[in-house]
Every structure is written in C-alpha cells, then in structure tokens.
N, C-alpha and C positions, 0 to 999 in steps of 0.2 A: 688490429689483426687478431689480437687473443678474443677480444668479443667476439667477431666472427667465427671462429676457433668456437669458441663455448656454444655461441647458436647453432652450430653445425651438428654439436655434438648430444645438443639437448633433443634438436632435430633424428639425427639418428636411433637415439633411445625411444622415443616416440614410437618410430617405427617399428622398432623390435616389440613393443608394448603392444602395440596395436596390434600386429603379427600372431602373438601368443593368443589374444584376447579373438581373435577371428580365426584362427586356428583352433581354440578349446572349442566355439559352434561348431564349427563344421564336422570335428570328431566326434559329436555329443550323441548320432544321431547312431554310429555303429556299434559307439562303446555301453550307450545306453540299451541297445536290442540286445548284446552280448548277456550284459546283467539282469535285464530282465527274465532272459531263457534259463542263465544258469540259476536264478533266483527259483525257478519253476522246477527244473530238474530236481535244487537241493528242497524245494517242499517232498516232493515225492519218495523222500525218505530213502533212494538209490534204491527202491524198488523196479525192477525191471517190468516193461509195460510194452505194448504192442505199437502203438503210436503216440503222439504226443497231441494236445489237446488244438483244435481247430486252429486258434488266434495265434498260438505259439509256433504250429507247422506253417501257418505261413510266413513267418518269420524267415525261414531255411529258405535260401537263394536271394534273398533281400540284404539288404544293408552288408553286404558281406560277410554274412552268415552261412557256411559250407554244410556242418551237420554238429548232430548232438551227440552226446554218449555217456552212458553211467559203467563203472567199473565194480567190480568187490572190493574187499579189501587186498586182494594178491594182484590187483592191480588189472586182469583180466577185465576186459569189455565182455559188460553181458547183455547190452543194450545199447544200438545205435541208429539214430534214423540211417544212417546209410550201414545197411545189412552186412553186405562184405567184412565191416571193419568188425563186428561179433566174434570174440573169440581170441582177438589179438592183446597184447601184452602192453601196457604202458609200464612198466615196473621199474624199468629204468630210465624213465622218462625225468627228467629235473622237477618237475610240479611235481608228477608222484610223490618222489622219495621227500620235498618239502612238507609236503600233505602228511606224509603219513609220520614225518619228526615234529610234528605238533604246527604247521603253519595252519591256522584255520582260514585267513582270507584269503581273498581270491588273486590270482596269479598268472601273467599274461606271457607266455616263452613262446621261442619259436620250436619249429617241429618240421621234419622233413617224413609225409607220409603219403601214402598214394590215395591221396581224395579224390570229391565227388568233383571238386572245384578246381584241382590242380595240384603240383608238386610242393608250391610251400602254403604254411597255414602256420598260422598264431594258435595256439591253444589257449583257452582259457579254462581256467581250473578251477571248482570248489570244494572244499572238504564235506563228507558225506560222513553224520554219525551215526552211529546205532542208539537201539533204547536206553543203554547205559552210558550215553556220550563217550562209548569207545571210536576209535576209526574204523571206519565201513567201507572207503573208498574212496572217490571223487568224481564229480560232475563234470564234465568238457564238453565246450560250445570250441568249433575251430571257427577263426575268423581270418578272412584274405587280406594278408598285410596289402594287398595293392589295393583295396579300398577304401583303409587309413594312406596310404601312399596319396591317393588323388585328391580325400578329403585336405590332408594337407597342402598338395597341388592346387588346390582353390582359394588357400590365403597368401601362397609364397609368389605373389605374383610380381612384385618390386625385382631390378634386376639387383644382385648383390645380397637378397636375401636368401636365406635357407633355414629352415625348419626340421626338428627332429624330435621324434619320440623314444624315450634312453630310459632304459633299463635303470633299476639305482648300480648296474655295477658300470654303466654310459655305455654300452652294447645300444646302439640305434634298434628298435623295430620296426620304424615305418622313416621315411625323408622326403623331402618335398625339398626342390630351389632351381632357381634359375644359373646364371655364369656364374658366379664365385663360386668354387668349393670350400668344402673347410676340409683341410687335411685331414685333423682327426676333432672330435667333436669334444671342446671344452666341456668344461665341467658346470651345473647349472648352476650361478648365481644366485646368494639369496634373494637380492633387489639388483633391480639393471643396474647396470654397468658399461662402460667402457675400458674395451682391452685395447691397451696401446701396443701398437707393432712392434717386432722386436723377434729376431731366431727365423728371420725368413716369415713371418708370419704376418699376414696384414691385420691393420688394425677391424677389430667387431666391436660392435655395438651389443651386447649379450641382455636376453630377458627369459625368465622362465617360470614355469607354474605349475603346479601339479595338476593329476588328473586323475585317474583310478589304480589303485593295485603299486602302488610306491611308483608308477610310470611318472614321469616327467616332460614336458612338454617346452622346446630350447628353443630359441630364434636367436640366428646367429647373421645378422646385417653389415657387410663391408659400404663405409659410407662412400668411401673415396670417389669419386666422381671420373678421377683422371684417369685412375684404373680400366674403368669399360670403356669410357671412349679409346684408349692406348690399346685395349685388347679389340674394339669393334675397327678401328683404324687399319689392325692388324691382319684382321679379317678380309677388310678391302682390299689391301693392298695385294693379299697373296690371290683372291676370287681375281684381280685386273689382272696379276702374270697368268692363271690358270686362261682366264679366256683368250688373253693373247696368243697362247703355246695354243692353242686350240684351234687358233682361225688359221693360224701358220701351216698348220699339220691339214687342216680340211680344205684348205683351197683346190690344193692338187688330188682333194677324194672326190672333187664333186665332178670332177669330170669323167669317173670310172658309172659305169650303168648301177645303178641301184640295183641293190638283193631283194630279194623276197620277203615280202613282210612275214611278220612269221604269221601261225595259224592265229584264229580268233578262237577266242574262250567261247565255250558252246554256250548257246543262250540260257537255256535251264542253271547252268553253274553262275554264269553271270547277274540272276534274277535274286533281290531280297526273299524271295517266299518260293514252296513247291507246290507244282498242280500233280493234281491226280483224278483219274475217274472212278467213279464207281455205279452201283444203283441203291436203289431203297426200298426194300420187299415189302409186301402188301402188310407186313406184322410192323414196322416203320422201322427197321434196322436197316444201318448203313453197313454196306460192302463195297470194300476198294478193288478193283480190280488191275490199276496201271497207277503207278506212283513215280515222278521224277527222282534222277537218280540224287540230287540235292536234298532229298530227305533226311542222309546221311548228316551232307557235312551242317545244315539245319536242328537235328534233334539228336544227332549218333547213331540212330536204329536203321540198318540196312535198307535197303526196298525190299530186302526177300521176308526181314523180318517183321515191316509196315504194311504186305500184306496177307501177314496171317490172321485168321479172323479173330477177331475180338481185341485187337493190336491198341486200336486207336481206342474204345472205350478205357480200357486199363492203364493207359496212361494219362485221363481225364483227374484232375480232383474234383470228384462233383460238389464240394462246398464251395467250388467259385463259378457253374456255371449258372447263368441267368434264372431271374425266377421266370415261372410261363412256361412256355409249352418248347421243346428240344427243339433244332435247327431242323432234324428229320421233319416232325411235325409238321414246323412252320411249311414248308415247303411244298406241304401237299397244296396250299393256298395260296401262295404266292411263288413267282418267279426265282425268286430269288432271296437268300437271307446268310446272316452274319451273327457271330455268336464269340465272344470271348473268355477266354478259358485256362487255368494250371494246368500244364501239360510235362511228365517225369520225363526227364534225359534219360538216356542209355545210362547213363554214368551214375543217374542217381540224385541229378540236381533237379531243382524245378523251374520251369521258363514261364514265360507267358505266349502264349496265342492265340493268332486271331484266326477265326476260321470261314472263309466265306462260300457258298455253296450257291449255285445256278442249275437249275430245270434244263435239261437238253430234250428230252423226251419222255412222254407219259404213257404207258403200256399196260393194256391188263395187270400185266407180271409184274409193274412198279415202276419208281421213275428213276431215268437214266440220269445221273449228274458228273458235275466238271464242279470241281472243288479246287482251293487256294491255302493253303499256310503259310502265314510269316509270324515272324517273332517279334513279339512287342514288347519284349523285358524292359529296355532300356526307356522307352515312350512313356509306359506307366511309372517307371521311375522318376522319368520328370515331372509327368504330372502332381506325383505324389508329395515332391520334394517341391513345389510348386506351390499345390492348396496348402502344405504346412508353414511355406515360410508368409503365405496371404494372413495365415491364420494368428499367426505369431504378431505377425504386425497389426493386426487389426487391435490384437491386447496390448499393444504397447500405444496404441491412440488412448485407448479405458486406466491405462494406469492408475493415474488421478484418480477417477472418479473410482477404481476399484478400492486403493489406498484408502478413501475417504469410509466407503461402504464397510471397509474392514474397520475404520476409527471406530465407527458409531457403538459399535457390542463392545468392542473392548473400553471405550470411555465408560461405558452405561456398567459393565462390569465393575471398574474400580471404583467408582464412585457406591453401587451397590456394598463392593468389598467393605468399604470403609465402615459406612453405616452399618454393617454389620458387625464389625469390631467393635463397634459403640455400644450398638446393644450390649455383645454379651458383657460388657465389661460393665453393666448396671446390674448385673446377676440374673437370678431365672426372672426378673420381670420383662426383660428386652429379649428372650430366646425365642418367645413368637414372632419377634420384629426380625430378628437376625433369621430365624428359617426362611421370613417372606423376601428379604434380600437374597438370602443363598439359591431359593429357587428362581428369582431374577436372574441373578447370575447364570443357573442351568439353562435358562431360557437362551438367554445372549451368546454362550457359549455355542449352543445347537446353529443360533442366527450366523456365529462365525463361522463354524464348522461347515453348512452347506455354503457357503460363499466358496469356501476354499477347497469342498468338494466337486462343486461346481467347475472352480477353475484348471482344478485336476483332472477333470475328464473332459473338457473343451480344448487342455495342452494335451492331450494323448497325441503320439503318431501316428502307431498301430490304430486301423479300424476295422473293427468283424466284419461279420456278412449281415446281409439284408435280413431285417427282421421287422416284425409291425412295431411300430412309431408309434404313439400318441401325443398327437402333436399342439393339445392343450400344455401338455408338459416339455416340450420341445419351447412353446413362447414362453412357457415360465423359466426356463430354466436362460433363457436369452435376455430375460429382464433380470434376472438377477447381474449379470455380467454386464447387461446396458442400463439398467435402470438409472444408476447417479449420474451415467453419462449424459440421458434424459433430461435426469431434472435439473441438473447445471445447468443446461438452456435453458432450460423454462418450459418445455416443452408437454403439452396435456397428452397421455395416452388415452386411447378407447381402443378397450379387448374387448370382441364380439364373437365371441365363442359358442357354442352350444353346446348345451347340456348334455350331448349325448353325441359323442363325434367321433365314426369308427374309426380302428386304427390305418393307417396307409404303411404300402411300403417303403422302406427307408432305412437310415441310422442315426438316431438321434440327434450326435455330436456336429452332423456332417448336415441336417437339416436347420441346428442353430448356428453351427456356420454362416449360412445362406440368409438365414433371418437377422443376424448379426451385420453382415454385408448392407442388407437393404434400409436396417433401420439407423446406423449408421451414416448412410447415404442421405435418409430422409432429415436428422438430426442436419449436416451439414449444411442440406438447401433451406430447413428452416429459419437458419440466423438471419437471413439476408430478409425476414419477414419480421414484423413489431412482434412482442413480446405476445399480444393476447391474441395473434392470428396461428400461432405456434400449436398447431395439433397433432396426432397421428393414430392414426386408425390400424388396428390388425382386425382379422375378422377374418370365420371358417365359412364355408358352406357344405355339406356333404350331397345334395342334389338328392334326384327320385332314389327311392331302395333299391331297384334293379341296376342304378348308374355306376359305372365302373371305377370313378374318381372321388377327390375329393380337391378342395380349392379353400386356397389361404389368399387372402390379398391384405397388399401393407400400402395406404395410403397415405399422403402428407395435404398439408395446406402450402405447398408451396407455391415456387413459377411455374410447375411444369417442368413437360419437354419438350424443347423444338425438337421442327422436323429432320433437321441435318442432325441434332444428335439419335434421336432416334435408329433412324441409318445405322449409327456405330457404336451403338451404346454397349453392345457387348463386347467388340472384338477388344483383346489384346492390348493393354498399354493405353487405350484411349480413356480421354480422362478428362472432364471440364472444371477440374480444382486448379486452383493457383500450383504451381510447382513448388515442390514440396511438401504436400498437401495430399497426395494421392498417387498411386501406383499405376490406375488403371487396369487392374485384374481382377481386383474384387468382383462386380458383375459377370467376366468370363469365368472365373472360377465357379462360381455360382450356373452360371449354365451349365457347364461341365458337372457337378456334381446332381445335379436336377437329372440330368438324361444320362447318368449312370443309374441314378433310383428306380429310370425310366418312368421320369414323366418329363415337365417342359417350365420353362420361366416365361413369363410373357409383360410388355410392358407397352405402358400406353397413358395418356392423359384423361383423367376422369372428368365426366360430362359436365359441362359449363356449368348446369343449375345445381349443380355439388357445390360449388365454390370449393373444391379439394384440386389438386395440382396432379403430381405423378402417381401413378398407380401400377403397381407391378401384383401380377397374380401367378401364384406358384401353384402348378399340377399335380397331384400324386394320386398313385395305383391306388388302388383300395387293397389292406392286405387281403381282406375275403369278398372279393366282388358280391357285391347281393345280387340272387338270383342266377346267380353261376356256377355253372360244376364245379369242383375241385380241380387243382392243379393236377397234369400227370405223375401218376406214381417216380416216374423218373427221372422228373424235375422238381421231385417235395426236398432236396437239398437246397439249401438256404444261396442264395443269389449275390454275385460275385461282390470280392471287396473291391472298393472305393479304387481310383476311376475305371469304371465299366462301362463300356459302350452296346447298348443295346441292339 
C-alpha cells in the first residue's frame, strides 16, 4: 500500500512539473512581445514621439498587447499609442511610486483603466532615465490578463489541476484550472512537493518557477481520484432528479397549443461579416454609399460614421496592405477581388480584415460595387501561432546537428587558446605564433557568432513586412541551420545559383523557413537510398528580363512521389513518416506562407532520365519586375505581415 501511496505521489508531482514547464511556453509568447515593446520604449529615452516604429505597432492588438505609453517624471502621460489616454495621471499608480523610489526593473501590476481593449489590463512598467541617470518617468506596455488567462488555459488541462501567476506578495494575476479550486493559493515551493491534507484542505501536489519581473508561475494538482468521480457522481445524480421534475411538469404542457416562436435575429446581425455598396470613380477612389447596420457591432464605427468619405482609407494601415496594385485597381480587370488588411477600431485597437469586392456594373461614371467585411484577427492568429510552433519544431529535429556545428569553433578555439599561452610563455620569440592563434580564435569566434545569429533570427516571432529577398542568402543562411544536419547523412549538396539573381518578394526568415521544410524532407527520404546515391540539388533560375518571377527548385535523389501522395501532399496533418516522426504541416505551412509572399509551391517528380526523385519548385514575384512600370504610388507601402492572403 505505501508503495502505491509513493507512486501515486511521485506521479502527481510529475504532473505539476510538467504543468509549470508547458505553462512557462505558452506564456513566453505574451510576456515576451510585452518586453520587447517596453525594451523599445525604454531606448527611446521617454522621449515622446508621434508613433511607434512599424514591427513594434504591429505588436498592439497582438499577443495581448492593448497599448503603449511614456510618462514624465510627475508621472503625466505625454505619449500614448492610444491618444485618449494623453494627459492622464499615473502618479499614484503602484509601478509609478515603485519606479520613481529607486525600482529600476520592470514590474507587472494590475490596473483598472478605460482601454482600447477593455476594463481590466495588467501594466507593465519600466523605469525611464534622464542624461544624468536621474528618473524621468516610466515606460508602460498594458497587457490583457485574459490572454495570459487562456495561455495558461492551454496547459491546465488535467482535471484537479490549476495554474497561477502570483505576484511575490501571492496576489494571482492571471489562473487557469479545471474542478478543483484551491481556496486561496499557497505559497510557491522551492522544489515540488506534496501538501498533505489537513484544515479542510485537500491534499496538492505544488510546483513552481519563476518567470519575469519577480512573477511566479504555481501548479497547484489535487491527485485524489475519488474526489472527481464523488463530485462527477454528484453531478448525475442531481442532472437525473433535474430531468425527472421536468418530464413530470411537461407532460401536462404539451398539450396546451404552442406560443409563438419568438422573432429571428435579422440576417445581416446574424452574418460573421458586413456588406455594403458603393462605386469607384473614374480617379479609382472607392465611395460607400449603403453599409449594413453590423458595421457597428464589427468595428464600433456607426454606419453614419462608415459612410463618411475618406472613413474606410483612414482606418487602413497601409504597411499591411498587399504589395501590387489596390483592390480599386484590380477591379477595373477583373470581376472580382480580395485584399487583406489592419484596419483601427473605434476604440483604438487594431483588427484584421478581409475585404472582398465584386463588379455589379460598369458605367462611363465608374464601376458600381457590392463589397464584404469580416474579421479575421483570430484566423491570422492561428495561423501565426501555427508557422511558429512548425518552426520551433523543426529546430528541435537540428538540435544535434546544431550543438555539434556550435562544438566545432569552440573546440578549434581552446585548443588555439592553449597554443597560445605556449607561445607567450617562450617570451617575444612565440608572440608572432601566439598573435596567429589569437586571430584563429577571432576567426572561430565570428564562425560562432553567425551560427547563433542565425538561429536568433530564424527563432523570431515577430515578422516585418514584405521586402526584396536575396535569396542566394536566404539558402545560405538555411545551410547554415541544415548544413550538419546534411552531412550526418551523408548527403552531397549542389547549389546552382547564379551570379546575378534579382531580388524577389518576400521575408527572409519566412523563405528559409520553407527551404528548411523542404530540405529537411529531402534529407529524410534520402536515408532509405545507399550512402553514394544520397544527393540534393538547389538551383535559381531568374527567366527572360522582362519575366515577372523568379524560381528556386530543391531536388533529391530519392523514391519519388506516388500518385496518391501527390493528391495530398500538402493538406493538413498528412504525412508519410513513421509516427512520431512527423507532424504533417510542414509542406501546408510552406504553402501558406509562399501565397502570402504571393507566389506558389509546386511539386512533382523529376524526368526519368535525371535519375533525381522529388522535385518541388518554389515561385516568387520579382521585387522589380523587368520591364514594368512601377508599383502604384498607393500601394509603395511595404505588403502585409506573414500570413497574407493575396
């Protein structure tokens, strides 16, 4: 019995262990955009500024990121992405009065203030100096406790567990858990533990870890077993009298005449998205003329104030709409078109939208259109939180091989080091030898440094807007992160590059994503071939000068592809690896991010007399088409972040 007792018990802890440890990911993603902003804010020397820098402002409405703001020293806001708040007082706010009694780090309290995002917000605070390292103020990013709420919602999914984010004075800021309560929330543990029951209190399994800003991060697991089935028992039993006193009572209602169903919800209220019409005057400016009344409960802004003119461009941000020619535009040419975009709430937050537009009729005087808005905040967030976790896992297959790629400079270093010590200790006769070591050293150092620069901008979350690529440096910078993964198999590359390969559109990080997927793939199907059959091919082409593309293809010596995978090589989860072995998103991910660049992925088997296997060839725009006009003036803002649907 005590052995089972102690397994029970080692089991429990486990759980809380593991709890904490998938609860610290899941918070990494909001608490880290938090410090990043305020990191940004406090360079700026709490100078007050009109907006904030492109990568940064799209931050705000993301990760549960409400708005920014800088203070003076008396505490007055004199700068805030959300305007309104200009001018008000934090003075007596708890961060403040910390900040300004000498706390320099940063500091996460709650705050009850009328945001862009709602009634409560978490502030986060940093101290702001002046030239003399006097205090100047403080920096505040507010962040929605019910984002860390649901981030911890994602790990507390055991019944009997619960999760909590505690202040050091154990003030909860954020909770997550299923049926157990915990009355009031212990104190955190240095190392797990078991609290044995005792004062009315069941027994917890307690684990806990730190996180930023002295916060603490608690899992607090009831193991008891007997508990929820006793309480889910309970449940039943009281749901069986409930429907019984129910059928008792309705027998004798069902023979009275039915009432009136009530009214239906009018269709336009009941629709995810609002239509409106407008036209498109001969200068290609859109004018709305009739907008559904769902506009409102949609973006905030009335109908009377959605059709005032210039309503809809002013609440665009044009650093996310498409590169190419405006939806106006397109339309003069086609039937119909569709455009994705940041579009400002009434309130002051930012959403996503998608906007699609249809030809009703074409008149001297312009064309008549029926347009569509829905909101797509939530879709792109999956997406987003999607390609990061493909992308995380794909570094976690490279581990190894990256580990090993890090060994190499650092071995090549100490051993340099040493023979350098040798030298000088011969006196000035070994100080030529010992400089030729030291600069070894600077070598292998730079060799480590881009390794680890590398893998610092392939872990980014954040990604900018479309910019031209050079995508000779896009496969370098993919061979550095695959390379030993490579040649642990054995595997020969051929880069076929040219010397002269214009740039396309894209973003870097997000195109050796895609090349990281594929060659990854190609490595896998290699093994199953002899060691000297083991090859793979990359190779550009850029086409005629006037051609609008450009094309990368990654081939292998492998089997191929059948036709049935073909079929479904891209969707969703499908996947011809052993289980566990493979997710099956990689290549959807990969598509997805290809026709957000706007171009396309294509795959296919290369022609018998290759003796080469799968062949996948990747599309891109060319950033300056040859032989083409310029982009319109109104679309030379940089084209939307990562995923964008063209």
């Amino acid at each position: 019995m005590q052995d089972r007792s102690a397994e029970a018990g080692r089991s429990a802890l486990a759980v809380a262990e593991g709890a904490v440890q998938a609860a610290r990911r899941q918070l990494a993603l909001p608490l880290d955009a938090t410090l990043d902003l305020l990191a940004a804010l406090e360079s700026r020397g709490g100078a007050p500024a009109g907006t904030l820098p492109g990568r940064l402002a799209a931050r705000l409405g993301r990760d549960g990121l409400q708005f920014a703001a800088l203070t003076d020293a008396a505490g007055r806001i004199t700068w805030s992405s959300h305007a309104p708040l200009v001018g008000r007082s934090l003075a007596e706010r708890e961060a403040f009065i910390r900040h300004r009694a000498g706390r320099a780090e940063m500091l996460l309290t709650p705050a009850l203030l009328d945001l862009p995002g709602g009634p409560r917000s978490l502030l986060a605070s940093q101290a702001l100096a002046d030239a003399r390292g006097g205090f100047a103020g403080m920096a505040v990013v507010a962040l929605d406790p019910r984002r860390l709420d649901a981030a911890l919602g994602d790990a507390a999914l055991l019944p009997g567990l619960r999760l909590a984010l505690l202040r050091p004075d154990g003030m909860p800021l954020a909770s997550a858990g299923a049926t157990t309560r915990v009355a009031s929330w212990p104190a955190p543990p240095a190392a797990p533990l078991l609290r044995p029951a005792g004062e009315g209190l069941p027994p917890l399994a307690l684990a806990a870890a730190p996180v930023v800003a002295e916060l603490v991060l608690l899992a607090a697991y009831d193991p008891r077993p007997q508990t929820r089935l006793a309480a889910e028992a309970g449940w039943l039993a009281l749901l069986g009298a409930f429907l019984a006193s129910l059928l008792a009572l309705g027998l004798p209602l069902l023979r009275r005449p039915l009432a009136a169903p009530p009214a239906a919800q009018p269709l336009e209220e009941a629709l995810p998205a609002v239509g409106y019409r407008g036209f498109i005057d001969p200068g290609g400016a859109l004018h709305l003329t009739e907008i559904g009344a769902g506009v409102e409960r949609l973006t905030g802004w009335t109908p009377e104030a959605a059709l005032r003119p210039g309503w809809r461009l002013r609440g665009i941000d044009a650093a996310s709409l498409p590169l190419g020619p405006v939806i106006e535009d397109r339309l003069r040419r086609e039937p119909s078109a569709a455009a994705e975009f940041r579009f400002r709430r009434a309130d002051g937050a930012w959403m996503w939208l998608r906007e699609t537009l249809r030809a009703t009729a074409r008149t001297p005087e312009g064309i008549e259109v029926a347009g569509a808005l829905e909101d797509i905040s939530a879709e792109r967030e999956l997406a987003l939180q999607a390609a990061t976790a493909a992308k995380f896992a794909t570094l976690g297959e490279m581990a190894a091989g990256l580990a090993h790629e890090l060994n190499q400079p650092i071995a090549i270093m100490s051993l340099a080091a040493e023979n350098a010590a040798e030298a000088l200790e011969e006196g000035e006769e070994g100080v030529a030898e010992a400089v030729v070591r030291l600069r070894r050293i600077m070598a292998q150092a730079d060799r480590a440094k881009a390794i680890v620069t590398q893998l610092r901008a392939f872990s980014r979350v954040d990604v900018s807007a479309l910019e031209p690529v050079d995508l000779g440096a896009a496969v370098q910078g993919m061979m550095v992160l695959a390379g030993q993964a490579l040649r642990d198999a054995g595997i020969q590359v051929q880069l076929r590059l040219p010397d002269v390969l214009p740039p396309v559109v894209g973003q870097i990080i997000l195109v050796e994503q895609v090349l990281l997927n594929l060659v990854l793939n190609a490595r896998d199907a290699l093994l199953e071939r002899p060691p000297e059959r083991r090859r793979l091919r990359i190779e550009a082409e850029a086409g005629r000068a006037d051609s609008d593309v450009v094309t990368l293809r990654v081939t292998d010596t492998g089997p191929g592809l059948a036709p049935e995978v073909l079929e479904k090589l891209f969707e969703p989860f499908y996947t011809t690896k052993p289980p566990g072995l493979g997710t099956g998103l990689g290549l959807s991910i990969s598509r997805t991010i290809m026709r957000g660049l706007g171009g396309r992925i294509l795959a296919a088997n290369a022609p018998e007399e290759s003796e080469m296997g799968a062949e996948f060839t990747l599309v891109f725009r060319r950033a300056t088409p040859g032989g083409h006009p310029g982009p319109d003036p109104r679309a030379a803002a940089p084209a939307p972040r990562w995923p964008a649907a063209i």
